[in-house]
C-alpha positions as CSV (number, residue, x, y, z in Angstrom):
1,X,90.7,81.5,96.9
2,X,87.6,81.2,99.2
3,X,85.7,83.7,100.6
4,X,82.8,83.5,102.9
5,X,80.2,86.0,103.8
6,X,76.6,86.4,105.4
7,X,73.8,84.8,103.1
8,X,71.4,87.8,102.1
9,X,73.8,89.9,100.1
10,X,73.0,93.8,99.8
11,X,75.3,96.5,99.4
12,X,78.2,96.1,101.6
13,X,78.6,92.3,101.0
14,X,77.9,92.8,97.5
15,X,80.2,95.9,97.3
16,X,82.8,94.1,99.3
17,X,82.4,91.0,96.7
18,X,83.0,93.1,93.7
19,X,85.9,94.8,95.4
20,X,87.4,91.7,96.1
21,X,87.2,89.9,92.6
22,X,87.9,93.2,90.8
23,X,91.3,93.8,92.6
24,X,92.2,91.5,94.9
25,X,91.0,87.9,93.7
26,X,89.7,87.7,90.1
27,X,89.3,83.9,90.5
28,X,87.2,84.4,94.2
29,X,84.5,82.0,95.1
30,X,82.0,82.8,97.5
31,X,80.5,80.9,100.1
32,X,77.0,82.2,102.1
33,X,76.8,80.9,105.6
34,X,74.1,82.4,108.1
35,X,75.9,82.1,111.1
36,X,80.1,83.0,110.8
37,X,81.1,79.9,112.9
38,X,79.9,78.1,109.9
39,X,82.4,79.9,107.4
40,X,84.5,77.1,106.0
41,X,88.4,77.1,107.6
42,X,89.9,77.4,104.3
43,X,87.9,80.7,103.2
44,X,88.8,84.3,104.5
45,X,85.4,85.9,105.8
46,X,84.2,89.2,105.5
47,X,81.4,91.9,106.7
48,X,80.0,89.1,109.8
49,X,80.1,90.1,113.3
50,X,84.0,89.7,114.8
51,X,86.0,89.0,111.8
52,X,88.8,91.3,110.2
53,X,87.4,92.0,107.6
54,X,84.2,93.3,108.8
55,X,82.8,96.7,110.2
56,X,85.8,98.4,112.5
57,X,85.4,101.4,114.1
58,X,83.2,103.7,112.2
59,X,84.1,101.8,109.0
60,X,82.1,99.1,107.0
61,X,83.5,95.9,105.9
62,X,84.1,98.1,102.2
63,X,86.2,100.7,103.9
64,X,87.7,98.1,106.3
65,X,89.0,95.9,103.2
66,X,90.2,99.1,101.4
67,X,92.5,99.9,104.5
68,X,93.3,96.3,104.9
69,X,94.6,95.6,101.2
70,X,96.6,99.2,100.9
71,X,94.0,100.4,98.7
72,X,94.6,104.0,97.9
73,X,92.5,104.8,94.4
74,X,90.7,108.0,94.9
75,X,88.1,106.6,92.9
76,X,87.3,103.5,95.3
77,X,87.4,105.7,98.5
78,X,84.5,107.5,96.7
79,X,82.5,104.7,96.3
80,X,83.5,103.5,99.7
81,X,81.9,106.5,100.8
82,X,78.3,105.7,98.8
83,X,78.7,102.1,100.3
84,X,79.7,103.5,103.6
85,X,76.2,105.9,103.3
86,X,74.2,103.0,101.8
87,X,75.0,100.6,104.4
88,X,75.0,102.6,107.7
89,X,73.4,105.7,106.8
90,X,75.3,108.1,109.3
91,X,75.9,111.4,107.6
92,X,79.7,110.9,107.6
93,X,79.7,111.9,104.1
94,X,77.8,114.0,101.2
95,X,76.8,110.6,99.3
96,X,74.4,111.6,97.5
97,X,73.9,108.7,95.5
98,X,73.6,106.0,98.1
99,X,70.5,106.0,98.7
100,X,69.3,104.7,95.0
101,X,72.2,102.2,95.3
102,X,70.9,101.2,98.3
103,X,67.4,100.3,96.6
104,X,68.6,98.9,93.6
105,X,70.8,96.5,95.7
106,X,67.6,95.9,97.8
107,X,65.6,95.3,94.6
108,X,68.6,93.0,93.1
109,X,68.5,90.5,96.2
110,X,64.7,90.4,96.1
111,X,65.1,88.8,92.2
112,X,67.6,86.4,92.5
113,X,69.7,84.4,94.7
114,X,73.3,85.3,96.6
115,X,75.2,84.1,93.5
116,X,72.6,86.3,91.4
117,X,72.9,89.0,93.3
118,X,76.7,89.0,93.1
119,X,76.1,88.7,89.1
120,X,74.2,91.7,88.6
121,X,75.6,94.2,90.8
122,X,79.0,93.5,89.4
123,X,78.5,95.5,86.3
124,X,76.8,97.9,88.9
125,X,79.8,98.7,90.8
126,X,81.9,98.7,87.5
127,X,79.8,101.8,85.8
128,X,80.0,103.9,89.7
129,X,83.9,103.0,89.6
130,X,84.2,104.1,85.6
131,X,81.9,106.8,86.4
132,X,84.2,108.5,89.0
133,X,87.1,107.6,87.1
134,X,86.5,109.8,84.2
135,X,85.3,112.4,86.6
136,X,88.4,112.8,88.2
137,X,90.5,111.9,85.4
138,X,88.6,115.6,83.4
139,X,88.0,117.5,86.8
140,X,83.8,117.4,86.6
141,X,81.2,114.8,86.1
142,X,81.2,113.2,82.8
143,X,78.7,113.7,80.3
C-alpha cells in the first residue's frame, strides 16, 4: 500500500512511518509531497493539514493513527506520548525523553534525505518500543 506524507520528515512523520510499517503495513511505500493536494489518489495520507490521519483534537498524527487502527499496546501509547511531547511540546505528559528524540530526529533529517530519514529512525523507534517493553514486562526500567 501507498502512503503519502509532508516532505521534511521529523518526528511525528517519521514516528507515524515506523508505526505504520511495523504494524499496520510491513510492505508501505512512502511518497513526500509538499503540498497534500498533491498526495497521489491511490495513497492514504497522514500528519498534513485536513486529512484523517493527521493532528485531531489535542492529538498528533501518532496518537491519531493509534486510535484509528484500534491500537491498544501500552507500550506504543508510551511512546505516543514522547512523540506527542516531541512534536507539540504542550506539557500533556511527563515525557521526559522527548526532547533528545526530538534532536536526534532534527539531526537525522539534516543528514540524509526523506527516505534516509525513514531508514535511520526505524531502528530508533524499535530500541524506545523494546525499551518500554521490557520495562513493563519486569515492572522498572531495564538495565
Amino acid at each position: 500500500m501507498r502512503w503519502a506524507t509532508r516532505a521534511g520528515v521529523h518526528i511525528d512523520r517519521a514516528a507515524c512511518a515506523w508505526l505504520i510499517r511495523r504494524f499496520l503495513d510491513p510492505q508501505a511505500q512512502f511518497v513526500f509531497v509538499t503540498d497534500p493536494g498533491d498526495a497521489p489518489a491511490d495513497a492514504t495520507a497522514f500528519d498534513m493539514r485536513g486529512v484523517e490521519l493527521g493532528h485531531r483534537g489535542p492529538h498528533c498524527s501518532f496518537e491519531t493513527i493509534l486510535e484509528r487502527y484500534g491500537l491498544t499496546d501500552p507500550v506504543l501509547a508510551r511512546i505516543g506520548q514522547i512523540v506527542h511531547e516531541a512534536d507539540l511540546d504542550d506539557d500533556r505528559f511527563d515525557a521526559p525523553e522527548a526532547p533528545g528524540l526530538d534532536v536526534v530526529l532534527r539531526g537525522l533529517s539534516m543528514t540524509g534525505d526523506d527516505e534516509a530519514t525513514l531508514a535511520v529512525s526505524g531502528p530508533v523507534f524499535d530500541g524506545l518500543y523494546e525499551y518500554f517493553r521490557r520495562s513493563y514486562l519486569l515492572g522498572h526500567e531495564p538495565a
